[in-house]
KOLTIRO-535162 format. One record per residue (C-alpha): residue in three letters; residue number from 1; x, y, z. Coordinates in steps of 0.25 Angstrom, whole numbers, plus 5000, padded with zeros to 4 digits. Last residue first. Layout:
<nodes>
[node 'ALA'; NUM; [X; Y; Z]],
...
</nodes>
This chain:
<nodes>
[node 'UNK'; 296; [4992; 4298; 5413]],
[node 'UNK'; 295; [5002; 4291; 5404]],
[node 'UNK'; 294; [5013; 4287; 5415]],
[node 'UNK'; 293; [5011; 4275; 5418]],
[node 'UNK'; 292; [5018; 4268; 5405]],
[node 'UNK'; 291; [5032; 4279; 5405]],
[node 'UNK'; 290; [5025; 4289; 5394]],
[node 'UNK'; 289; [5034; 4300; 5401]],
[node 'UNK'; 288; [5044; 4293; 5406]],
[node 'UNK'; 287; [5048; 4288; 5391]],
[node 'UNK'; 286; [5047; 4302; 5388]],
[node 'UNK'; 285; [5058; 4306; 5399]],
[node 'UNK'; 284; [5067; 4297; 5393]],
[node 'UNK'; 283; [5073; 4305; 5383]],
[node 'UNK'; 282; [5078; 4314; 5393]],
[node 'UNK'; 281; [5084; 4300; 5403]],
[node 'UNK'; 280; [5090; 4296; 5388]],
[node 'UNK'; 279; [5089; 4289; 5377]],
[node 'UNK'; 278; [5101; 4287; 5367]],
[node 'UNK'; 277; [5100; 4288; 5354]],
[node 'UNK'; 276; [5108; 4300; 5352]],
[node 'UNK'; 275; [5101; 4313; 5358]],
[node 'UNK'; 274; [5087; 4316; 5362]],
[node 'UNK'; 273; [5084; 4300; 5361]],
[node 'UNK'; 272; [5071; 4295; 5354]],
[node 'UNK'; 271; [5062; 4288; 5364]],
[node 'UNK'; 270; [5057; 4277; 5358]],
[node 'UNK'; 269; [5044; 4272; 5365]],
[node 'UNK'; 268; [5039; 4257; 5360]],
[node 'UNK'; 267; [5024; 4256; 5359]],
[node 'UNK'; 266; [5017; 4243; 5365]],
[node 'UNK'; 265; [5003; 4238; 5359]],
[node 'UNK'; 264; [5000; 4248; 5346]],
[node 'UNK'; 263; [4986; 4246; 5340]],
[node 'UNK'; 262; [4985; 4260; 5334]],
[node 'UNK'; 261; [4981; 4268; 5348]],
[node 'UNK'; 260; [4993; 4262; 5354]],
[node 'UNK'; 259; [5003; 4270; 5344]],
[node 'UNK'; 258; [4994; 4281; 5345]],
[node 'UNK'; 257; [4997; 4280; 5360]],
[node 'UNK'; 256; [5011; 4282; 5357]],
[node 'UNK'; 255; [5010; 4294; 5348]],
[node 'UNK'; 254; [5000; 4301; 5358]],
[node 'UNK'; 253; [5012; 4298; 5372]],
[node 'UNK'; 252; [5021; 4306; 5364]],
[node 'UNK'; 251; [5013; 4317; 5359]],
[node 'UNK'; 250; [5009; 4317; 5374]],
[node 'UNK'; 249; [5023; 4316; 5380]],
[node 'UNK'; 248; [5030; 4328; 5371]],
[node 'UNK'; 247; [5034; 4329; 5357]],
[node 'UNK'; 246; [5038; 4317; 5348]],
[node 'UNK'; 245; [5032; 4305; 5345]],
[node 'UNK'; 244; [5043; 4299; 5332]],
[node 'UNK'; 243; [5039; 4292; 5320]],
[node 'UNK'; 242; [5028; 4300; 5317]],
[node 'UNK'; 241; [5034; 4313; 5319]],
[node 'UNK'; 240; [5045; 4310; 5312]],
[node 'UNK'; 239; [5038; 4306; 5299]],
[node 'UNK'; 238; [5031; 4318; 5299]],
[node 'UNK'; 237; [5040; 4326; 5302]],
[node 'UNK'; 236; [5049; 4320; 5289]],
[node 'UNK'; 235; [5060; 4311; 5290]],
[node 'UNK'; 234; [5076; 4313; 5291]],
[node 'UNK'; 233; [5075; 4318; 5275]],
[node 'UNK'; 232; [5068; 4307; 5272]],
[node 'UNK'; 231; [5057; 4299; 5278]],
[node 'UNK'; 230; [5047; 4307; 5276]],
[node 'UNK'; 229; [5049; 4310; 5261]],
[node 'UNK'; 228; [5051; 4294; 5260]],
[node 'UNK'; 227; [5035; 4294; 5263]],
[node 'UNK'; 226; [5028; 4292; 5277]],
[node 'UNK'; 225; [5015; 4282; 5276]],
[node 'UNK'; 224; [5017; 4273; 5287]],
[node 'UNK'; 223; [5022; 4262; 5276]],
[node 'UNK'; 222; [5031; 4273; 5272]],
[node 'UNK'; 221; [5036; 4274; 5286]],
[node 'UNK'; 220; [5038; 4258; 5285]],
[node 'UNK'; 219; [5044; 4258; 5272]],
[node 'UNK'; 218; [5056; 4268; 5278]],
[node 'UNK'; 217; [5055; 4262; 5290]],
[node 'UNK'; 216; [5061; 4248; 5283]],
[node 'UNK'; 215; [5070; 4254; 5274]],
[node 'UNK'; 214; [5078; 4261; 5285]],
[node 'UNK'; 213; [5082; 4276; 5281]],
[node 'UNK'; 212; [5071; 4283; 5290]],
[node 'UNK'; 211; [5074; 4274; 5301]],
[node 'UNK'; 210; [5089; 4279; 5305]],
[node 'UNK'; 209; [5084; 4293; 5304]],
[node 'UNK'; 208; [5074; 4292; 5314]],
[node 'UNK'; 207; [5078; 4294; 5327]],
[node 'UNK'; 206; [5085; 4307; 5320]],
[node 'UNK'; 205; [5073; 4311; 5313]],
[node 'UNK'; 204; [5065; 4309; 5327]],
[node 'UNK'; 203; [5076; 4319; 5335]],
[node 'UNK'; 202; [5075; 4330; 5325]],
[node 'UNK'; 201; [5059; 4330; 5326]],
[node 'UNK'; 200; [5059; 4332; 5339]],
[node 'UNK'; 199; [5068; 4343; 5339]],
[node 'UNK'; 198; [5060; 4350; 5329]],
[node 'UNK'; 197; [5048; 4345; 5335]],
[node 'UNK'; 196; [5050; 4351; 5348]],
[node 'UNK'; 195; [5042; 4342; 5359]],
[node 'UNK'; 194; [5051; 4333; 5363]],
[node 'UNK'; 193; [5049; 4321; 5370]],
[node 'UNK'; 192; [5053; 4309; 5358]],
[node 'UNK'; 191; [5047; 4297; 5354]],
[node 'UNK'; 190; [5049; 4286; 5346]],
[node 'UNK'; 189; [5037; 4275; 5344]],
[node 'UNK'; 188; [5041; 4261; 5342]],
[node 'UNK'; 187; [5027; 4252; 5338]],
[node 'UNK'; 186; [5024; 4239; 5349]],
[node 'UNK'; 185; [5011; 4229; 5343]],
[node 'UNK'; 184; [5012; 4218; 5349]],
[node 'UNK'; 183; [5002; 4209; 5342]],
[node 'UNK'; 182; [4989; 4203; 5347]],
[node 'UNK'; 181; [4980; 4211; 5339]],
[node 'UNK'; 180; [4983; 4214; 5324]],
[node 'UNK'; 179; [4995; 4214; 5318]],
[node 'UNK'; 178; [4993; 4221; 5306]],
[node 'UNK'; 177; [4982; 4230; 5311]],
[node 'UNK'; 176; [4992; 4232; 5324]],
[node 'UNK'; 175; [5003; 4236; 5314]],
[node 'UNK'; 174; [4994; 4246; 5306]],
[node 'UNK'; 173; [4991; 4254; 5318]],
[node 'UNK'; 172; [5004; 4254; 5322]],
[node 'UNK'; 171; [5010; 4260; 5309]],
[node 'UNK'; 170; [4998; 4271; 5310]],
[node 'UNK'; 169; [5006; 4274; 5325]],
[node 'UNK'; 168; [5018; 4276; 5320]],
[node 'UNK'; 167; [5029; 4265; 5317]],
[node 'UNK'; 166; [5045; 4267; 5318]],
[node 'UNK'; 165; [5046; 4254; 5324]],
[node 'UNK'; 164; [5036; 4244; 5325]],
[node 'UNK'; 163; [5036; 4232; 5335]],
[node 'UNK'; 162; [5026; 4222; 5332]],
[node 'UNK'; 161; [5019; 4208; 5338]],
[node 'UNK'; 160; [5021; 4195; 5343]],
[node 'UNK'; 159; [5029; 4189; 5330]],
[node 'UNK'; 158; [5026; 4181; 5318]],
[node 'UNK'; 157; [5011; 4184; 5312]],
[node 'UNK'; 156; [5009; 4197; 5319]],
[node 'UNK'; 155; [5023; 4203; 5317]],
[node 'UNK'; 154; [5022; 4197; 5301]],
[node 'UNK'; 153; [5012; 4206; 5300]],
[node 'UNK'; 152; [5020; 4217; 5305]],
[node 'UNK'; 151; [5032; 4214; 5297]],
[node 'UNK'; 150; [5022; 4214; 5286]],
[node 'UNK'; 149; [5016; 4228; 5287]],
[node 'UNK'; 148; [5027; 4235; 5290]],
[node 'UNK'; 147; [5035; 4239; 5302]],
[node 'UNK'; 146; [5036; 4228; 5310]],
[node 'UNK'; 145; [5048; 4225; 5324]],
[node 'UNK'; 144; [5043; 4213; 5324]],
[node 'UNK'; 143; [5038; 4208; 5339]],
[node 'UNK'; 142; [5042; 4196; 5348]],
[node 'UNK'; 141; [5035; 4191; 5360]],
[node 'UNK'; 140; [5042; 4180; 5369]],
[node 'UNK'; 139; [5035; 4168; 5373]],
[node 'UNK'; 138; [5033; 4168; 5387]],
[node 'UNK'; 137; [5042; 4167; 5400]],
[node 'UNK'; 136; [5054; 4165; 5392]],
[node 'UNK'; 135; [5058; 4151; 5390]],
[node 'UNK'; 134; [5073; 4147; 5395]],
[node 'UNK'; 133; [5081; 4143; 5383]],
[node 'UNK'; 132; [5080; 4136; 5369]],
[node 'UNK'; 131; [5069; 4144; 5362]],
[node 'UNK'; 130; [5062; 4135; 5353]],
[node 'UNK'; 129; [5065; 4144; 5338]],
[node 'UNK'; 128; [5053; 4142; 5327]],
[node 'UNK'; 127; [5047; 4155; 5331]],
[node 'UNK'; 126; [5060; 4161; 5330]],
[node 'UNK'; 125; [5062; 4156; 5315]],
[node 'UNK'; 124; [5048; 4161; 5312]],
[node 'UNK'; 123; [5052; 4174; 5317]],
[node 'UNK'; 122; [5064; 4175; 5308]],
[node 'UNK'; 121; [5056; 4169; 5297]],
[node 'UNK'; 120; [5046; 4180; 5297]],
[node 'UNK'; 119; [5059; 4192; 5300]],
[node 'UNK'; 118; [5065; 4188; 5287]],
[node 'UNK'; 117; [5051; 4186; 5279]],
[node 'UNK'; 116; [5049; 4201; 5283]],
[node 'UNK'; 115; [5062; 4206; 5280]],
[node 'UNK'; 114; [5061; 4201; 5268]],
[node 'UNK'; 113; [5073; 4208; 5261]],
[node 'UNK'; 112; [5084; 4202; 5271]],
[node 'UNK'; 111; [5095; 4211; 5275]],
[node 'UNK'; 110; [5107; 4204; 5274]],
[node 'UNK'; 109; [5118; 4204; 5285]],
[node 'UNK'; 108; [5129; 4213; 5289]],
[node 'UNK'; 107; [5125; 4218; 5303]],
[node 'UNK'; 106; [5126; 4234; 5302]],
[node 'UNK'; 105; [5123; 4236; 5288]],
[node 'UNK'; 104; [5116; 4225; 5282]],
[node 'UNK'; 103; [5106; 4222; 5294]],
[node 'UNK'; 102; [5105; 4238; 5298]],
[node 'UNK'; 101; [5104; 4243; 5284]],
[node 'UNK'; 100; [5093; 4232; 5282]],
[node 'UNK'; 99; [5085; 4236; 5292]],
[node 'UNK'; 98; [5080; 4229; 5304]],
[node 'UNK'; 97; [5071; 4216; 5303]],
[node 'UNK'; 96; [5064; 4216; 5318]],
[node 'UNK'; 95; [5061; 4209; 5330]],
[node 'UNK'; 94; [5055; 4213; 5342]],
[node 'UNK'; 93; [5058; 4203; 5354]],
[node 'UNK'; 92; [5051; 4207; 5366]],
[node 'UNK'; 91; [5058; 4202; 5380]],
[node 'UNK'; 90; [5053; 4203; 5393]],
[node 'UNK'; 89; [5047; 4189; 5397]],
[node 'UNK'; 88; [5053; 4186; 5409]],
[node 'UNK'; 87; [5065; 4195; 5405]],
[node 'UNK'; 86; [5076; 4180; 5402]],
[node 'UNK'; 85; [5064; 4173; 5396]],
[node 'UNK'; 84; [5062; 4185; 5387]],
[node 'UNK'; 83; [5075; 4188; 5385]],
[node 'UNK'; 82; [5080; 4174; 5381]],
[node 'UNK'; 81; [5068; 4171; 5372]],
[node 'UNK'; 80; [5070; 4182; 5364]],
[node 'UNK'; 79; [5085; 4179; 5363]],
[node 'UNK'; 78; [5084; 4166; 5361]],
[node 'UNK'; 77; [5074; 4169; 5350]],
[node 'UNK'; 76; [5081; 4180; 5343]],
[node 'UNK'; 75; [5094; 4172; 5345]],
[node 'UNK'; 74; [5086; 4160; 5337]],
[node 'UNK'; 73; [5080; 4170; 5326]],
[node 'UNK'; 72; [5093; 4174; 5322]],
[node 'UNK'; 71; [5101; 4188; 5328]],
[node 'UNK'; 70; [5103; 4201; 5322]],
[node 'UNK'; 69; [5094; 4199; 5309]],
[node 'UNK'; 68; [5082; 4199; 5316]],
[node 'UNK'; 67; [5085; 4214; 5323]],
[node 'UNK'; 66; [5080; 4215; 5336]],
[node 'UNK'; 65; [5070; 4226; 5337]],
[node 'UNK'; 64; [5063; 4233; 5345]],
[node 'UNK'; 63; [5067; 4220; 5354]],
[node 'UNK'; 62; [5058; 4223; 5365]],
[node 'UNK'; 61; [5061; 4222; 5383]],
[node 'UNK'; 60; [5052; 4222; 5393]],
[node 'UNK'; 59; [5053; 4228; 5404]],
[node 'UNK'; 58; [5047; 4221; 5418]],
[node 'UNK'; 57; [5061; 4220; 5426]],
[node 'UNK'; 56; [5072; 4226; 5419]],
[node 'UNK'; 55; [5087; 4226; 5419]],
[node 'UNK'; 54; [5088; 4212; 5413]],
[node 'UNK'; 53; [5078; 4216; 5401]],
[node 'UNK'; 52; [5087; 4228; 5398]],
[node 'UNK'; 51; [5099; 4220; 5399]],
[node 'UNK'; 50; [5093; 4207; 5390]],
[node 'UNK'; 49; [5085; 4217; 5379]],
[node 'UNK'; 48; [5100; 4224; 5376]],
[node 'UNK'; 47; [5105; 4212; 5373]],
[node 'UNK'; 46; [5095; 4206; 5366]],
[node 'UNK'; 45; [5093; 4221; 5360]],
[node 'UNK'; 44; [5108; 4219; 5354]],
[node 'UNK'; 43; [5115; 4234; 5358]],
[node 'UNK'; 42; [5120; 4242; 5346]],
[node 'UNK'; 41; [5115; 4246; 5334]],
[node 'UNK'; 40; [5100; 4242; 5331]],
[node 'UNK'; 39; [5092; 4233; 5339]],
[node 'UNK'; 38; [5081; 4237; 5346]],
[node 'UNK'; 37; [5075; 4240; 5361]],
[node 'UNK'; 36; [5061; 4239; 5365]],
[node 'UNK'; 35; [5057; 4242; 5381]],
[node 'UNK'; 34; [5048; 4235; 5386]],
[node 'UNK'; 33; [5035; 4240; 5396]],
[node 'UNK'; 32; [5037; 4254; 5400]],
[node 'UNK'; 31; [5036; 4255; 5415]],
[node 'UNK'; 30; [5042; 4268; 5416]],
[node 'UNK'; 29; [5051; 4258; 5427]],
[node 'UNK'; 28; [5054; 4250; 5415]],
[node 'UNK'; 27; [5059; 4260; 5405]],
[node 'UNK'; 26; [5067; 4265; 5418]],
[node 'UNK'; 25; [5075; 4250; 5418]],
[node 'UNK'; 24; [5075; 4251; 5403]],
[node 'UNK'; 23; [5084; 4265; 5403]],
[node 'UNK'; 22; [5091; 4260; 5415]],
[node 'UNK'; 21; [5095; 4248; 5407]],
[node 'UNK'; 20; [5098; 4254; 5395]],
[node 'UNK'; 19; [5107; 4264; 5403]],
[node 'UNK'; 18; [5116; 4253; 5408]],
[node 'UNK'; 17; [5117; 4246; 5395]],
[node 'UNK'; 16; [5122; 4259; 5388]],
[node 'UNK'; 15; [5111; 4265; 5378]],
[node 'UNK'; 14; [5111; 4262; 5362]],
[node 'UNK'; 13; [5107; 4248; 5362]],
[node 'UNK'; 12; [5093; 4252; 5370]],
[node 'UNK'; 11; [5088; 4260; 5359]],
[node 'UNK'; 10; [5075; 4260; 5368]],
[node 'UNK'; 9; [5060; 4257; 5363]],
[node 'UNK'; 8; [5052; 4259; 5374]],
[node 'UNK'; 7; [5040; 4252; 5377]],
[node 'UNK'; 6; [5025; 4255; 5380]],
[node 'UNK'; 5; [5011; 4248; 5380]],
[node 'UNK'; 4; [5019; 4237; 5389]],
[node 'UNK'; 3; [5026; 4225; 5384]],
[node 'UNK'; 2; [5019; 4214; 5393]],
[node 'UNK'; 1; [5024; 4201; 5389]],
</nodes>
């Protein structure tokens, strides 16, 4: 499986079917290599993966992340197994933990206080599964979605690799020491093509609010060396500033390939919405601008 050096990450559950496939079908003809889609809210990414991956040809297509406790590890599997032999081979499975204010609040079930041990004995329970139906092409991949130091171990010992969210480029340099060569290594970066830093700014803390009162990013931007004074208060600049490449291509284009120069092999483009959550043909610009190809 070929991801490509560049993705998008897409909060695919939040545009109308119809425009998610347009939106993926010019993501493939920019000839990014897979386009990563989570779940939060709305849409279920299986679902969401099977339209986009029935409306494309070469796009792959990542979990960034499906939530362990929204299905048990013999869905996962099916479904794993099900996309990819369905795409020829196009689906990435990214898993991930969530929140506990998202597992207690919105779906009612106990959040566990080993994270790690729960996500170990999931993947054990997959790897343990003999898939029923029509084999994929190859053995489908699947990556953690890994923030700290043990979820990224654990990404090397149990899965194919890393997908870290709200990283910088330092983070991704310590995620390649931990897992070493021969691991997918695929950070998140959020971007934004504008130039005014007030307006900049002001669009970053309000992509970022939700994550500045998660536990879970909270010890991770600690562990990245931010204190509680940057994250209060809507975040500091400099808390901002490193979780979000604003400013015009060039800025852009340096924060991605620090991201490369720390060991990074893939790096997921979020492209922060003007207004809502919802990208559109304005916002898209930048993602023409870094299109693979077009670097020279």
């Amino acid at each position: 499986m070929n991801i490509g050096r560049l993705g998008i990450f897409l909060l695919a559950d939040v545009h109308p079917a119809p425009d998610l496939v347009a939106l993926t079908k010019r993501a493939e003809d920019w000839g990014y290599g897979t386009v990563w889609i989570p779940e939060a809210f709305a849409r279920n990414p299986m679902v969401g993966a099977a339209l986009i991956l029935a409306n494309t040809d070469k796009l792959n297509v990542a979990t960034g992340i499906a939530n362990i406790y929204a299905r048990d590890s013999l869905a996962t599997v099916n479904a794993q197994y099900g996309l990819a032999e369905m795409s020829n081979g196009r689906f990435l499975l990214g898993l991930g933990v969530s929140h506990r204010a998202l597992v207690e609040g919105m779906r009612g079930q106990q959040y566990q206080d080993k994270p790690l041990a729960l996500m170990r004995s999931y993947l054990e329970r997959m790897r343990a599964t003999e898939y029923q139906g029509p084999p994929p092409p190859e053995k489908p991949a699947t990556v953690l979605g890994a923030l700290g130091p043990k979820m990224l171990a654990l990404s090397a010992s149990h899965a194919d690799g890393a997908h870290p969210y709200n990283v910088t480029p330092d983070h991704t340099k310590s995620a390649r020491e931990i897992l070493g060569p021969g691991k997918l290594l695929c950070p998140e970066q959020k971007v934004l093509l504008e130039t005014d830093a007030s307006k900049a700014r002001a669009i970053a803390r309000e992509a970022l609010a939700l994550y500045l009162t998660l536990p879970n990013y909270r010890n991770n931007f600690t562990r990245m060396g931010f204190s509680d004074e940057d994250m209060d208060n809507g975040g500091s600049d400099r808390l901002v500033d490193a979780m979000v490449a604003w400013g015009d291509e060039g800025a852009i284009r340096k924060r991605l390939q620090e991201h490369f120069d720390a060991g990074a092999d893939h790096v997921a483009v979020n492209v922060l919405a003007q207004k809502d959550r919802t990208i559109t043909r304005e916002d898209e610009k930048i993602l023409e601008l870094l299109a693979p190809g077009n670097e020279g």
